[in-house]
N, C-alpha and C positions, 0 to 999 in steps of 0.2 A: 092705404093711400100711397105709402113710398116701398118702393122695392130696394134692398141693401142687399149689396152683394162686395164679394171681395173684388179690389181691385185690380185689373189685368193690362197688360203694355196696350193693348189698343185705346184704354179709355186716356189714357195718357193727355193727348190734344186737349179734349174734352173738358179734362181737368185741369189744366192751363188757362181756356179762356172762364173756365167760372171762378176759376182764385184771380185771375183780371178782372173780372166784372167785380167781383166780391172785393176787393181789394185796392184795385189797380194796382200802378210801379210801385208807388211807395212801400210795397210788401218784403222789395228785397232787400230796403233798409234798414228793417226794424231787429231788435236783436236777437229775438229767437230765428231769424233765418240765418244767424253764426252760428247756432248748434246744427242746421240744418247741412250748411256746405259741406262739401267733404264727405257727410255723412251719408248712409242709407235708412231708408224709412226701416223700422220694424218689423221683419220677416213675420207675415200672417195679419199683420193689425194696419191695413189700408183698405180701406173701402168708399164704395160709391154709391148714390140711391139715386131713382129712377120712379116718373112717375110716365102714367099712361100705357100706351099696348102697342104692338107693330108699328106703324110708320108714326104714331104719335107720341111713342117712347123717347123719353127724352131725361139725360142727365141734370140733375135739380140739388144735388147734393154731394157733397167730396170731404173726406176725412183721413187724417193719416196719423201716426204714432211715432217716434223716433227717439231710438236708446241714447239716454244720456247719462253723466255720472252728475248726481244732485249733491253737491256735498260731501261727496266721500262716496255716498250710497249708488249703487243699480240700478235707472229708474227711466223711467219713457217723459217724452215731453207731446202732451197732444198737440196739435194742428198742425198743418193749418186742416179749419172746420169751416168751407165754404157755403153755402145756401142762395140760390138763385135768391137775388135780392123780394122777387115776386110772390114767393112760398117761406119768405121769414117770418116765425110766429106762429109757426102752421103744424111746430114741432118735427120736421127734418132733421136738425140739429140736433135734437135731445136724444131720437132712436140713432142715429148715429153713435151717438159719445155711448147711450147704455150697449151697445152693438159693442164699442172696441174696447170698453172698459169690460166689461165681462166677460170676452175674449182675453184681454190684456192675464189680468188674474187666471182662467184655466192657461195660461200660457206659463203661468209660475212669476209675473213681474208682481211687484209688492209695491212702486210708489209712480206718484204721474205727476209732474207740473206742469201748468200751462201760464200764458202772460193773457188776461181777458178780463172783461167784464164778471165784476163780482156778483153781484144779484142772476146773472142769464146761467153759470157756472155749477154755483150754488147745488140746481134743479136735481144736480144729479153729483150732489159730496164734495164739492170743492172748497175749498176754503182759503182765506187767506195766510199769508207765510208773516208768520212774525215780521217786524220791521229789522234789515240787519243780518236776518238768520244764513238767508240766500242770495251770492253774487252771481247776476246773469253776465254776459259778455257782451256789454253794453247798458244804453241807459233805458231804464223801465221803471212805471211809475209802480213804486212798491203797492200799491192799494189793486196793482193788477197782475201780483206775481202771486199763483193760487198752488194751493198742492192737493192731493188725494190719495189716502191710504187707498192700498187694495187689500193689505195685510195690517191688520192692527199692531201698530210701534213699529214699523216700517219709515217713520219719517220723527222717530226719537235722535237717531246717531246723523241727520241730514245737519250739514254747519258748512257753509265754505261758499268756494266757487262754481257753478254749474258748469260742466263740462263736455264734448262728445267722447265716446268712450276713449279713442283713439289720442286723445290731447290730454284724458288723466293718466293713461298708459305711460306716455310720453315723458311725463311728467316723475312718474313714481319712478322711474328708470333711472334718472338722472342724481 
């Protein structure tokens, strides 16, 4: 029903107006778009799905990954995880997240957090972060800040502030 494919500079647009429709503005306030600025998606772990054929083909789905530092640790933060609001429920979402999380791991990454609905998350290993354990760069309601091993005890030594790699760098320097 969906075709995934990696992501290429032409879908770009494309993938703009469905994180709008999916989203709207309000998207670039929220606080995982501060680990986002600056930053670059995940070399290999962005993708897009598509449903239909020739002129009926049409993007219906958008997913991306982005290396952050979780606390000390190495780790990708998912989303944004867009779904034409019309095909939610239809499981898009889900072949996505299992697409870049099993990508993610043969990639050698060991930990993922994302800020989202706990029960939708869940489907595919997500769980929630202790209360306290993890500082995002901004305000987020702890009940939707989730993690997922890829590597078992991967998210043992995870304590602190969440960070883009570039701002713990920064940081350890000084």
């Amino acid at each position: 029903m969906f075709e995934i494919e990696a992501e290429r500079p032409e879908h770009r647009p494309a993938i703009e107006a469905l994180l709008d429709l999916s989203f709207g503005p309000g998207r670039y306030a929220k606080a995982a778009q501060r680990l986002r600025e600056g930053n670059e998606p995940a070399p290999g772990l962005s993708y897009v799905a598509f449903t239909g054929e020739g002129a009926e083909r049409h993007m219906v789905g958008a997913l991306s990954f982005w290396p952050v530092v979780i606390g000390g640790v190495p780790g990708l933060m998912l989303g944004p995880l867009a779904v034409d609001p019309v095909l939610r429920g239809k499981g898009c979402g889900i072949k996505l997240m299992e697409k870049g999380l099993a990508d993610a791991k043969k990639l050698g990454h060991r930990l993922v957090i994302l800020v989202g609905d706990a029960p939708y998350y869940a489907k595919v290993g997500f769980g929630p972060v202790p209360p306290g354990r993890l500082i995002m760069p901004g305000p987020v309601d702890p009940a939707r800040l989730l993690y997922r091993e890829l590597d078992i005890g991967a998210f043992t030594r995870a304590k602190g502030a969440i960070t883009k790699p570039q701002d713990a760098t920064a940081k350890s320097e000084h």
